[in-house]
Structure formats: C-alpha cells, structure tokens
N, C-alpha and C positions, 0 to 999 in steps of 0.2 A: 634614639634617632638613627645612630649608625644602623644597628640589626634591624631596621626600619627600611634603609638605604640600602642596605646590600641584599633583603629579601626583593627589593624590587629592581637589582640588578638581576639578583638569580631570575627573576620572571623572564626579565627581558632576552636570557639567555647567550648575554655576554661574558666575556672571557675576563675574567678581573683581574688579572698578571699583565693582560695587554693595558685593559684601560687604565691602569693605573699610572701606565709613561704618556698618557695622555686625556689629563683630567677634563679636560675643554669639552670631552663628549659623552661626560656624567650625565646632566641634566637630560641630553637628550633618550639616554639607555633606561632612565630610570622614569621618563613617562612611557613608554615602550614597555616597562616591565608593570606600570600603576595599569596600563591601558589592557594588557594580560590579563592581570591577576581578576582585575574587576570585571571583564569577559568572565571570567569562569565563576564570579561570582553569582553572576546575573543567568548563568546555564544554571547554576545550582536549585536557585530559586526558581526558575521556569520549568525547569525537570523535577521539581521535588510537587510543583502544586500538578503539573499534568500526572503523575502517578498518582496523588491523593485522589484527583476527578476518577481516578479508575476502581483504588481500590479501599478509600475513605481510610486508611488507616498512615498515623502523623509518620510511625516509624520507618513502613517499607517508604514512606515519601522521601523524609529524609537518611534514609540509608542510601538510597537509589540518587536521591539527588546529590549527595554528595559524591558517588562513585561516578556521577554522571557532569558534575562542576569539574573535578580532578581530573577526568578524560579530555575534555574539551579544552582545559585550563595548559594541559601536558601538549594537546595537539597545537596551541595558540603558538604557546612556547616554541614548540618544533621547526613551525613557520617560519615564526618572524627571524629563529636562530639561524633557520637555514639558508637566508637570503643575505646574499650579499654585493657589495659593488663593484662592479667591475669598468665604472666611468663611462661606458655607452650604452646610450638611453635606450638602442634597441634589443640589447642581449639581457640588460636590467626588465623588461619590459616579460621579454621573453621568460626570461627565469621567474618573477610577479606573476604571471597569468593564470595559471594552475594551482599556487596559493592563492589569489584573488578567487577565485572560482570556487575552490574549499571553503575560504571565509565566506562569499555571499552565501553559499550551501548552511553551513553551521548559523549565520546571523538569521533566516529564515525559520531553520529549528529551533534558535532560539526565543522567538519573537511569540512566536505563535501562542506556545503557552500563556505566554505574560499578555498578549491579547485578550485573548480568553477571561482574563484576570482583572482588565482596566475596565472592560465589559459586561464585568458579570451580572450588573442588576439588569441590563437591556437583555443580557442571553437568560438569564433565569424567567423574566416577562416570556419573552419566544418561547422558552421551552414550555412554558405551563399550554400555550395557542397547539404548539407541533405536541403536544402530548394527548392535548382533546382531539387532535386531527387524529391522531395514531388510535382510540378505541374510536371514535368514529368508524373511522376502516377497521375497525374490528364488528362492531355492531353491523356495520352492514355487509362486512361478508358472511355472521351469521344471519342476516333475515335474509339473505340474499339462497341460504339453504331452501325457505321453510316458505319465502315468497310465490315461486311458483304455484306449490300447492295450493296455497290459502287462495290464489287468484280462481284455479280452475273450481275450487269448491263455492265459489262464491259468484260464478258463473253458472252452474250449475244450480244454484240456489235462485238463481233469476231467472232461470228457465226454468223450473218451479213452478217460481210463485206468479208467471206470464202465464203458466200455460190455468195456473187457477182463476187469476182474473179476465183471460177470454173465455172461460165458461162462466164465468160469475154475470160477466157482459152478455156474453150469449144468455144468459137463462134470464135475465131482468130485462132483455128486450122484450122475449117471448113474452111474456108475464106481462108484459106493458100492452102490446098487441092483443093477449086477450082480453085484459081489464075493459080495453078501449071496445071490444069487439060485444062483450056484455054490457055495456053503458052507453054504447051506441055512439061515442066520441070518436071513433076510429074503423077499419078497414071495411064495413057494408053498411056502415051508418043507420043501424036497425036496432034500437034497447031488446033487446031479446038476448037470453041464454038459449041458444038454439046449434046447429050443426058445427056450424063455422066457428061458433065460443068452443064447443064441447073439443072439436076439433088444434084450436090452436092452445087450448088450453091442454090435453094432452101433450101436444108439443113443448109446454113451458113444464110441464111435469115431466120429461123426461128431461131436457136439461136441468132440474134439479138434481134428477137421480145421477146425472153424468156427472154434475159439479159434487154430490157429496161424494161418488165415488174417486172423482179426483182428489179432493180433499181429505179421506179417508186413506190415500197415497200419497200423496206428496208430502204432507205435514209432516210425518214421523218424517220424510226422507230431508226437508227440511230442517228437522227439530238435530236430526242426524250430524249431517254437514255442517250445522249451527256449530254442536258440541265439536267436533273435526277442528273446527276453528280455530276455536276458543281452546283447544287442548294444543295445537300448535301453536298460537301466542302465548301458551305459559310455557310451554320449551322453551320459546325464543328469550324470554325472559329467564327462565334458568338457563340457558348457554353465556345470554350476556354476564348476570350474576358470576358467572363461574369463571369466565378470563379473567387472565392474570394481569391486575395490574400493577407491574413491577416500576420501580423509579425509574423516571425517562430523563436522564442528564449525565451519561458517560461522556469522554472526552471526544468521539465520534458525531455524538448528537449535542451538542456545544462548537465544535466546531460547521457543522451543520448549519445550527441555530446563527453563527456571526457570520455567515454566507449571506442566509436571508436578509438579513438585516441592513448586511451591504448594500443588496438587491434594493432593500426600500429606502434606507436612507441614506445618500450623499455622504452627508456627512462622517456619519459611520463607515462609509468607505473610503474616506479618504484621509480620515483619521488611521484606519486598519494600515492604509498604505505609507503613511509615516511615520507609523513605529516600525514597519518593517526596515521602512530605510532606515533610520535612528541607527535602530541592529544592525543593519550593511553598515553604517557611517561607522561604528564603535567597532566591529568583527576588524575589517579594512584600513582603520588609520593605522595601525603598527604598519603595514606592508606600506602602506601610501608614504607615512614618513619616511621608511629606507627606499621608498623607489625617489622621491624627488629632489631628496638629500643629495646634497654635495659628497663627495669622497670625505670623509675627515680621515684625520691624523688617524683615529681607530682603525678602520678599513685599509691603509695602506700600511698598517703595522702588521695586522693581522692577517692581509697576501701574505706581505716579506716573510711573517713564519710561519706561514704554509708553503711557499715557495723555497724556504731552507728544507722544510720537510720533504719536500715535492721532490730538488736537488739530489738529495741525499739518498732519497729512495731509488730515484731515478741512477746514482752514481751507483749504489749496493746493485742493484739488478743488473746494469749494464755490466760490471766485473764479473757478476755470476753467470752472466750470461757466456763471456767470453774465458770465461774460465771454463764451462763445459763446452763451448764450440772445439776450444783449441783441446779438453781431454777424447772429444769425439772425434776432432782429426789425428790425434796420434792414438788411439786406440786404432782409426781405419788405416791406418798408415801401417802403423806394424802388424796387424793385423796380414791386410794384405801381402805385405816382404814375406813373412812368416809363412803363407799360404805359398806363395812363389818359392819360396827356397826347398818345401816338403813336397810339391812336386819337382822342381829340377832332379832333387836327390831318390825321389820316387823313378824318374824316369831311367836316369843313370842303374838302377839295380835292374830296372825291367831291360834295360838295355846288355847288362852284363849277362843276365838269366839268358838270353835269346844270345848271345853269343857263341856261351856254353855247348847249346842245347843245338846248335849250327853246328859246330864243331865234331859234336857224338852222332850227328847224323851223318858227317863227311868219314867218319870212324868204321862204321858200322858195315858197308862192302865192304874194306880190307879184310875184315876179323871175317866176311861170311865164305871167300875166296880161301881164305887158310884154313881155313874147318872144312873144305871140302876136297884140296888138295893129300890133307890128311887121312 
C-alpha cells in the first residue's frame, strides 16, 4: 500500500520532503496523482486501438500506445506539477488557462479514439453502406468512360432502322394502291389490270428495289454497331471486374463513418458529445482541484522554500553584481589616474625637448658671427 501511495504521489508530482510536515494534504495529492495516472492509462488504450484501425498489427499498437500513454501521462504530470497558488483568483486563473486549454486539447485526442470503439457495431454497419457508395462511384465513373459512345451507336442504330421502316412503309402503301387499283377497290374504281395498275405497280416495284437495297445497307451497318455495343459492355464489365477492392475501414473512414451517423442520429450525437466531455471532465479535474482549492499548508510551505531559494539567489547575484560594479569602478578609476599621470609626464619631456631645442636655436647666430669674423 505505501509503494501504492507514494507511486501516486509521484504522479501527482508533489514534493514529498514538503508534504510530509504537512500530512492534511495527502489525500488530496494522491487523487491528483490516481487522476494522472489513469489519464494516461486511458491515452494508452485510445492510441494503441487508433494505430491498430491503421495498421491491424497488436504490437506496433501496443508499442505505440504505450510510448503514447507515457507522453501524455509525463505531459499531465507537468501540468498539474507546474501550477501553483498564489491566493488570487485572478493570477490563479491566469496561470490555469493555457493548462486548461492543453488539457481540453489532449481530452479531445483522447476521446476520439475510444469513440470510435464504443461505436464500433453502428460504424462497421456505415462503413459496409459508404463502401457500396465508394464502387458505386467507381462503376460509374467507368461507364461514365464508355457511355457516351454506346449512346451515339445506338442512335445511329435508330436512324437505321427508321430509315428502313419508312421504305418498308413507303413500299406496302404502293403495293396496297396497286392491289386496290387491279381489283378495282381503290384509285379508278375499274377491275382491270390496265395502265394505271401497270403503272403504279411499277412504282411499288421500285420501292421494293429501294427497300432491299436499303436493307442490303443498313443491316450489316446494324449488325455492325450491334457488335460495337456489346464489345463495349464487356469492357465495361472487365474494367468494373478489375478495380480494386481494397478494405474500406482506416481510421479516416471510421471517423468519417461516426460523422454520419451523428448527422442521422441524435442520439449518437449526443452521446459522441458526452464522452467527449467525460475526457474534458477527467483531462481538467487535476487543474480544476488546484484552481479552486484553498492555499493549504502545502502551498504555503512550498513558496517559503522557494522564496528561501528565490532570497538566496537574489542575495548571491546582488553581491556579484556589486562586486564587479565596484571592480569596474576601480579598474576606471585607476585606469584613468594612470592615463593622466603618462600624459602630464609625457608633456613635461616634450616640454623639456622644446626648451633645448629654443635654446640651440638662440646659440646658433653667435657661433655664425665668429666663424665669419675669423
């Protein structure tokens, strides 16, 4: 029980030399470190099943998921360790907000998965409907190739076989006209085979020769564009045969699939929306408990020795501080005297030199008067 107790101080990522002069805030560090730990349990499991949906294999799940529980479990920790009280609500508030904001960030990553997962008989149904949709749009963007064509052939096939049955019509009127025109039922009302039969019956004798000759053309052209047809509805058929139908349930089309679902059912969306908050509620009570919390004894032990720290540090730098101001005023200080004294004495020799040198020049008449007297 203790190494029980004190793993889940470690979560909570309190300082156990403090808390220990102040037992009273046991309980509360050690649901703060249970509330941790099981955060990153629950990343583990949500991140080890979202990388199985990708790549169906248990191990990179759980490798992945545990390197992905320990990240998130280390970040919780970070959080909750790095907030502390400072007795006003708005500076607490302030320092909370951008932790609050990483946690709802992380409760959403973590959710999602495990959605996915509470879901899975409704999103497995969806996915089998969005997998028929997906060759649907496949089938039909290949007839959508082979459509065109089949249309124009099969217009052309009707103006064909139009243009054979207005001779076939034109030649059976004629024919009727002369039947009636020898039987005397029709156009001069006389039973005789005489000019006018002999007459409109050539007429119906040439639109026969016109109709077989039509028909001696078109049929093959016909027979033609039939086959045209029928050899691009078996492509069509060999194109569909030949896509690929690969399994439709990555983590992209699962997530997808519990969109929809939303969309249709209520229910399912408002469910979706309540594990997410759950994950907000569970990511957020560590911060929430130290934001609304009282100062304890912990907190104001744990200023005093950061503030002995703080002190201390503050006393070491201000010494060193004025320990080099005061070596850099007397380095400038003698510095400067030093600089003043080598010129004074610089001057005094250029002064002496220029003396001299006045002196040999007041010299110099005399000696050129006695050198010429000589």
């Amino acid at each position: 029980m203790t190494r029980l107790k004190k793993f889940f101080l470690f979560c909570s990522g309190v300082d156990e030399t403090i808390l220990q002069k102040c037992p009273s805030d046991e309980n509360k560090y050690l649901g703060i470190g249970g509330t941790v730990f099981f955060t990153g349990v629950l990343a583990f499991f949500s991140s080890g099943y979202a990388l199985y949906t990708v790549f169906d294999s248990y191990i990179f799940a759980v490798l992945f998921g545990l390197v992905w529980g320990l990240m998130i479990f280390n970040l919780d920790r970070y959080i909750v360790m790095s907030m502390k009280s400072y007795g006003k609500w708005w500076r607490d508030m302030m320092v909370a907000f951008p932790r609050l904001a990483l946690a709802v960030l992380l409760a959403i990553v973590i959710s999602k998965p495990l959605e996915l997962k509470i879901f899975e008989k409704e999103i497995n149904a969806e996915l089998v409907q969005m997998e028929q949709e997906v060759f649907k749009a496949q089938e039909d963007g290949v007839k959508l190739r082979y459509v065109p064509q089949i249309e124009v052939q099969r217009n052309e096939i009707i103006k064909l076989k139009n243009e054979i049955t207005e001779k076939t019509a034109a030649r059976d009127a004629l024919a009727i006209m002369a039947l009636q025109e020898a039987d005397g039922t029709g156009g001069s009302g006389k039973k005789n085979i005489g000019p006018i039969y002999r007459a409109k019956k050539a007429e119906a004798d040439n639109a026969q020769k016109e109709l077989e000759n039509i028909l001696a053309t078109n049929l093959p052209l016909i027979q033609e564009k039939e086959n045209n047809i029928a050899n691009m509805e078996a492509a069509i058929q060999t194109d569909i045969s030949s896509l690929e139908r690969s399994a439709y349930g990555g983590m992209a089309a699962r997530m997808d699939a519990l969109s929809r679902l939303s969309e249709k059912s209520q229910a399912i969306y408002f469910a979706s929306i309540f594990i997410m908050l759950l994950f907000m509620a569970i990511e957020t009570a560590p911060i929430f408990v130290k934001l609304i919390s009282y100062r304890s004894p912990y907190d104001y032990l744990l200023h005093e020795h950061e503030h002995v720290f703080e002190m201390a540090n503050l006393e070491k730098t201000t010494l060193l501080t004025n320990e080099i101001k005061n070596k850099l005023k007397f380095d400038t200080e003698t510095g400067t005297y030093l600089i003043k004294s080598k010129i004074a004495v610089q001057k005094e020799i250029i002064d002496h030199k220029l003396k001299e040198k006045m002196e040999e020049l007041k010299r110099r008449p005399f000696d050129w008067e006695m050198e010429t007297s000589a």
